[in-house]
C-alpha positions in Angstrom: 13.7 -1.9 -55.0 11.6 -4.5 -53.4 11.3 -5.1 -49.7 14.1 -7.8 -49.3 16.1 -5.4 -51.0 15.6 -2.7 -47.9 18.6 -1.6 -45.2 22.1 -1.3 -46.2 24.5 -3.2 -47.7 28.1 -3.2 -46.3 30.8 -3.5 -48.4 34.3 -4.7 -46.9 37.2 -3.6 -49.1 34.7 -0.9 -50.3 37.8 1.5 -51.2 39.6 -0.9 -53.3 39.6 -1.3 -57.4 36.8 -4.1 -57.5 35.0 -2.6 -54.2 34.1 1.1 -55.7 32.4 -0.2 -58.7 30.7 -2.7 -56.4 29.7 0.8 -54.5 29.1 2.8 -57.5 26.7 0.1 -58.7 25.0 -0.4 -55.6 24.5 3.3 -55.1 23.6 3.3 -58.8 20.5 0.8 -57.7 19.4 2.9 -55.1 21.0 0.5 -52.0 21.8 2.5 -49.1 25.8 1.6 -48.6 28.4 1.3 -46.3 32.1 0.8 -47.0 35.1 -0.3 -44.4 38.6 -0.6 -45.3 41.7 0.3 -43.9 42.2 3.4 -46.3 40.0 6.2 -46.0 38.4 7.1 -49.1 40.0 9.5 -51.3 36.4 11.3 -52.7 34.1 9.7 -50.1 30.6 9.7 -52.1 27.5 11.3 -50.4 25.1 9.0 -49.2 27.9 6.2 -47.9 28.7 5.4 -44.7 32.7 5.2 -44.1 34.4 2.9 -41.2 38.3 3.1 -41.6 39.7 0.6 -39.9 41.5 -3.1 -40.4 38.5 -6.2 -39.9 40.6 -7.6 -37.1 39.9 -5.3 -35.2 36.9 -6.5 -33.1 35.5 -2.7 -32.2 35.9 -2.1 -36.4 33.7 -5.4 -37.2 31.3 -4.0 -34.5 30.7 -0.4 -36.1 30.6 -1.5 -39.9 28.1 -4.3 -39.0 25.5 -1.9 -37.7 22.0 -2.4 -36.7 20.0 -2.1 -39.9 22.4 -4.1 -42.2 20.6 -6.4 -44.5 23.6 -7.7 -46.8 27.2 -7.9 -46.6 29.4 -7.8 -49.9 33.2 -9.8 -48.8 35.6 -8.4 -50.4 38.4 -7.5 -48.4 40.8 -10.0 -48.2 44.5 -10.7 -48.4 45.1 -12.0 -52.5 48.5 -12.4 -52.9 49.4 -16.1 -53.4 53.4 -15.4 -53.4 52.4 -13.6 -49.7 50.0 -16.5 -48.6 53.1 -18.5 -48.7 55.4 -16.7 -47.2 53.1 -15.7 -44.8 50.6 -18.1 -43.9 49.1 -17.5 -40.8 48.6 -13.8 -41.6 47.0 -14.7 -44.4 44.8 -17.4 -42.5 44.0 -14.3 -40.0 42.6 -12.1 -42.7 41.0 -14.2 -44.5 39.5 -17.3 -42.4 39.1 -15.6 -38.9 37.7 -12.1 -40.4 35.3 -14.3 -42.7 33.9 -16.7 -39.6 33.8 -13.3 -37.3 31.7 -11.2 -39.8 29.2 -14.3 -40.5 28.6 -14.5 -36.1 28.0 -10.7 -36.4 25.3 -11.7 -39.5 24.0 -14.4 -37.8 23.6 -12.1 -34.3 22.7 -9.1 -36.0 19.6 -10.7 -38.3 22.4 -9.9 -41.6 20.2 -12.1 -44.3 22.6 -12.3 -47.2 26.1 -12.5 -47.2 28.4 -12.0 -50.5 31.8 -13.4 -51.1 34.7 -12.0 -53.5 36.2 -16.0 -53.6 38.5 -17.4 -56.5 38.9 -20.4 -58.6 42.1 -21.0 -56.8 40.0 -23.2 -55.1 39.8 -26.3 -57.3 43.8 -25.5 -57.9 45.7 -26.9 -61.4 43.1 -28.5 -63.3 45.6 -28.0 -66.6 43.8 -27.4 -69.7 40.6 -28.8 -68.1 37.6 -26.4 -68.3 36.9 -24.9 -64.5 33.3 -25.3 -63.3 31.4 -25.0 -59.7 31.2 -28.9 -59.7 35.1 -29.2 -59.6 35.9 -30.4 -55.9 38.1 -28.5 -53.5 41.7 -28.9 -54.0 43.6 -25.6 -53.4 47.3 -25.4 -54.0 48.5 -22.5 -52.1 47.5 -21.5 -48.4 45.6 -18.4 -50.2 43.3 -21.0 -52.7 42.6 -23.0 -49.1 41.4 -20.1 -47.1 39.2 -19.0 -50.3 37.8 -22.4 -49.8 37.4 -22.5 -46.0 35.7 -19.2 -46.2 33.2 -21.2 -48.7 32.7 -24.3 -46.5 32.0 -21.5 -43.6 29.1 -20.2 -45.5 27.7 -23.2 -46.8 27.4 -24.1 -43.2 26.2 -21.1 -42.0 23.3 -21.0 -45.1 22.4 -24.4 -43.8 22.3 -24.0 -40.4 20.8 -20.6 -40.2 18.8 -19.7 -43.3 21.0 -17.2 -44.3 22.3 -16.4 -48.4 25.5 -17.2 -49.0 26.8 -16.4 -52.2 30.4 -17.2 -53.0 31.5 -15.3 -56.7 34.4 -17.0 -57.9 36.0 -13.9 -59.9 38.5 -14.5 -62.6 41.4 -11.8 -63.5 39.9 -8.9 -62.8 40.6 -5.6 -65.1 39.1 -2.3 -66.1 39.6 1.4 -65.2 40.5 1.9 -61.3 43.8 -0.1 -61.4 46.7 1.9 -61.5 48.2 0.7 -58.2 47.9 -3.1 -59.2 50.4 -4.8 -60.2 49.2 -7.8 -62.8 49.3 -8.1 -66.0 47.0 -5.7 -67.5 48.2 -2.5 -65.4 51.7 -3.9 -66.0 50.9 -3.7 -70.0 49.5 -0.3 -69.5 52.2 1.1 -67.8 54.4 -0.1 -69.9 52.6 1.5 -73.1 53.1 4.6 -71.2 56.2 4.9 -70.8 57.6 2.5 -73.3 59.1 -0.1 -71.3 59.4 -3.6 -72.2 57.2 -6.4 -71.4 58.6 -9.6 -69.5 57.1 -12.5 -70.5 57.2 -15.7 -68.4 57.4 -19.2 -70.6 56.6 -18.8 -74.2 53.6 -16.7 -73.7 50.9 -19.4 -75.0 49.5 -19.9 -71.4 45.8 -18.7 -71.4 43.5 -16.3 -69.1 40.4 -15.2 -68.5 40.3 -11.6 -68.3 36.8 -10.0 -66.9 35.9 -6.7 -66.9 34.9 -4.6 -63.6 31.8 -3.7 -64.6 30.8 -7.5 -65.4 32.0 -8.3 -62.1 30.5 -5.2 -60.3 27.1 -6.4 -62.2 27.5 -9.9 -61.1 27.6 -8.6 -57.2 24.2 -6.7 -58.0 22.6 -9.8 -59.6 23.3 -12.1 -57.0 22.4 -9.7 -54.4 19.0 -8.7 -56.1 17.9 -12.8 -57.0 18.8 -13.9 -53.2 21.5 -16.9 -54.6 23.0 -19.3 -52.2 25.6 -21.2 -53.5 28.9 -20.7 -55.9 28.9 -18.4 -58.9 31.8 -18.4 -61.3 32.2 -15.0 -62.4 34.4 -14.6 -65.9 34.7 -13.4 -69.6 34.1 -17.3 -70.7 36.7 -16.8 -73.0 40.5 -17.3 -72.4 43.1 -15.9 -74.4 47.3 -16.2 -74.4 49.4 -13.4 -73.1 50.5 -13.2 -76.5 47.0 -12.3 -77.8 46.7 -10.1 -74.6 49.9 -8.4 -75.6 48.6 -7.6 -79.3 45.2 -6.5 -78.3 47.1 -4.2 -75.9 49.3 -2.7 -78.4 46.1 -2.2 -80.8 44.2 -0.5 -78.2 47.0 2.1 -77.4 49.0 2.5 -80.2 52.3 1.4 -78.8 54.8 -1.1 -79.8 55.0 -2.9 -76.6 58.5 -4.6 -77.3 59.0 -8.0 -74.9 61.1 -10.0 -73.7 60.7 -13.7 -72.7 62.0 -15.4 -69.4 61.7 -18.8 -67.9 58.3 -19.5 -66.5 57.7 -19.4 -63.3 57.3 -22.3 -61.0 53.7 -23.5 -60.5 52.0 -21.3 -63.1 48.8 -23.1 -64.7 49.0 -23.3 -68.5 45.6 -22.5 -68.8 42.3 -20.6 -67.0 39.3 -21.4 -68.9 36.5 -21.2 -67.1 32.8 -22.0 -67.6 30.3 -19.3 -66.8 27.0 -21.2 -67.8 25.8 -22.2 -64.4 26.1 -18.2 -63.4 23.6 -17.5 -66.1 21.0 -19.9 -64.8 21.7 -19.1 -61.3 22.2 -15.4 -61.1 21.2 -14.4 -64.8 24.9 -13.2 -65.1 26.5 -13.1 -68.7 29.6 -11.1 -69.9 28.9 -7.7 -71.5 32.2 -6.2 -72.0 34.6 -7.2 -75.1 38.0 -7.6 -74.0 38.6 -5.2 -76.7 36.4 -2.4 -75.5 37.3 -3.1 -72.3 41.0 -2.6 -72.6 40.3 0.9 -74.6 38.6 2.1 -71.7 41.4 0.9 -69.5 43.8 2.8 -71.7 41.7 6.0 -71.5 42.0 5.5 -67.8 45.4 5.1 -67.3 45.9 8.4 -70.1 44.0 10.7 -67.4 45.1 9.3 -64.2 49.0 8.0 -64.7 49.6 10.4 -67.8 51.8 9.9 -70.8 55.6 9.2 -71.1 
């Protein structure tokens, strides 16, 4: 590890599904790591540093941005759009005000790089158009605009301080490590398990991209190591339909998966497809992981940890 690649690299959210193979993968390059979130850990890891505690907390902020820090990795965050509008100005809290708060600590603190989990909610219902970082700014939901506010903070805090802001626009995020979440991939799982059946909303032709944990964990560690300012779309490049999704699952595990179809839900895009070309200039990320393969070792995961019906 070179010398801008010396002192440790906080990880908000560090605890969470995306935020331990962040960790693991850190750790994995020899970074010196320290994790807050408001759950203790449940096997901390030797070598990482552990604040418990929620990010509004001013005397929390304080202790996880300690002297010595020389990245921070974002990912804490609220994520649910249904919440962010019921509940905006929570949402607004977590998000905005914990995002501006931890850059001043950066900027006070000498913090060089700073990392962002953010989301192509950002550039909102672009239909069947192909999402890229050149899209502008138009959120649809009060979680999309504080993504995007959190962007427009860094980008202002790159220019008028020097420091590396990297915003990672993650797609749907899946792989081993999320039993507690409920989307669509953990949904299918469960279901496979205990032989449930599937709802699906609309006709099921309405298309995702579905990127693995390890691609995104690696994504982290790339733009970390290359020192990239700017937005970083961070996906599969390939979309598929909840239909294919559905028989790729039942392949996978063996199950029949029965469904059942139900209006669609108000607001849903028809389609995610986004363009992860720019990522490979910028941060030299490309996809690794075949949906495929990457829903096997999901299924392996949920076999040990949830069990079988």
């Amino acid at each position: 590890m070179g010398a801008q690649q010396q002192g440790r690299v906080l990880v908000t959210g560090g605890c969470g599904f995306i935020g331990a193979a962040v960790v693991k993968a850190l750790l994995d390059a020899g970074a010196g790591v320290t994790v807050v979130d408001r759950t203790p850990p449940r096997s901390p890891l030797d070598g990482v540093r552990y604040v418990v505690g929620d990010l509004t907390d001013a005397g929390v902020r304080d202790d996880a941005v300690a002297p010595g820090t020389a990245a921070i990795v974002h990912l804490a965050a609220a994520t649910s759009v249904l919440q962010s509008v019921q509940r905006p100005a929570p949402t607004y809290a977590d998000n905005v005000a914990v995002t501006q708060e931890l850059l001043e600590l950066a900027r006070i603190r000498d913090v060089g790089q700073f990392l962002l989990a953010s989301t192509n909610a950002v550039v909102g219902d672009v239909g069947e158009a192909t999402i890229t970082e050149r899209l502008p700014l138009r959120p649809l939901t009060p979680y999309g605009a504080t993504k995007a506010a959190c962007e427009m903070l860094m980008s202002g805090y790159a220019g008028a301080y020097g420091m590396t802001t990297c915003a990672l626009r993650f797609s749907n995020v899946y792989g081993p490590g999320m039993a507690l979440k409920d989307s669509l991939v953990p949904r299918l799982m469960r279901a496979a398990l205990d032989g449930s059946t599937v709802t699906i909303y609309g006709d099921g032709t309405q298309r995702r991209d579905l990127v693995h944990v390890d691609d995104v964990a690696r994504a982290v560690l790339l733009a970390r190591q290359g020192r990239y300012s700017g937005t970083a779309i961070v996906g599969a490049g390939r979309s598929v339909s909840v239909l294919e999704l559905v028989d790729t699952v039942r392949t996978v595990t063996g199950r029949p998966l029965p469904t059942e179809h139900v209006a669609a839900q108000r607001g849903e895009m028809p389609a995610v497809v986004v363009d992860v070309s720019h990522s490979a200039e910028a941060i030299g990320y490309r996809p690794s992981v075949a949906l495929a393969d990457g829903l096997a070792g999901t299924w392996r995961y949920f076999l040990d940890t949830v069990g079988t019906a």
